[in-house]
N, C-alpha and C positions, 0 to 999 in steps of 0.2 A: 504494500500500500504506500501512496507517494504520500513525503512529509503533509502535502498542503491537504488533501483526502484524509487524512488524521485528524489534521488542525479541524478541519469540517467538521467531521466525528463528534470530534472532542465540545465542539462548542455547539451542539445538538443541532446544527441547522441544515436545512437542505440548497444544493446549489443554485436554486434560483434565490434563495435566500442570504446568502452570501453574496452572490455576483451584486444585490444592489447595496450589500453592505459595505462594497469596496469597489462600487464603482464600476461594474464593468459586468459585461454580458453571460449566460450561463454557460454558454459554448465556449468563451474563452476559459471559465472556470473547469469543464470539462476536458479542454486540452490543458491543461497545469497540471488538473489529475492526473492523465495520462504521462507525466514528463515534460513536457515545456517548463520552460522557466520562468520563475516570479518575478516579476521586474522589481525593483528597487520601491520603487513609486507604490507599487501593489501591495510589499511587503509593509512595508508603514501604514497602509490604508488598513491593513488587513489585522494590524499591533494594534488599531486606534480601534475595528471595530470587537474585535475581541476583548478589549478592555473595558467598551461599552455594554456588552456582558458578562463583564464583570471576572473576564482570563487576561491575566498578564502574559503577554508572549514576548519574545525576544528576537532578535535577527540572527542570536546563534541557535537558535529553536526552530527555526524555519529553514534558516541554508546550512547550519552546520549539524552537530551532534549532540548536542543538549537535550536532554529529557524534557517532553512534554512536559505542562502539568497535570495533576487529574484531572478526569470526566466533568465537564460542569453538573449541576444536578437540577436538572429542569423538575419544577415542581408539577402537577397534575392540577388544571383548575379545577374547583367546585363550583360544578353546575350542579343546579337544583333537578331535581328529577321530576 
């Protein structure tokens, strides 16, 4: 699994929901999974939204070898039944 398809994972979202959280189309999100590379500009976009939920991420986290962090823990709403 490619780093940036973790980083997804890890921050419970799906790739149309990323792509406008940094900016940019799901189909370029799906060639990054694939191996393309995260541009510079992307990766900052991508620190800033994951902080916005509340994951600190790094740029040795994304291009180098640094351990993720854990799973965020998305809560389950209550709706009324």
């Amino acid at each position: 699994m490619s780093t940036f398809k973790a980083i997804r994972k890890l921050l419970g979202v799906t790739q149309q929901e990323i792509a406008r959280g940094i900016e940019m189309s799901q189909s370029n999100v799906a060639f990054i999974e694939r191996g393309q590379t995260l541009t510079p500009d992307a990766a900052r976009k991508l620190i800033a939204y994951a902080a916005s939920l509340g994951v600190a991420l790094s740029y040795d986290q994304i291009y180098g070898t640094a351990a993720l962090p854990p799973p965020r823990v998305v809560e389950a709403s209550n709706k009324a039944a």
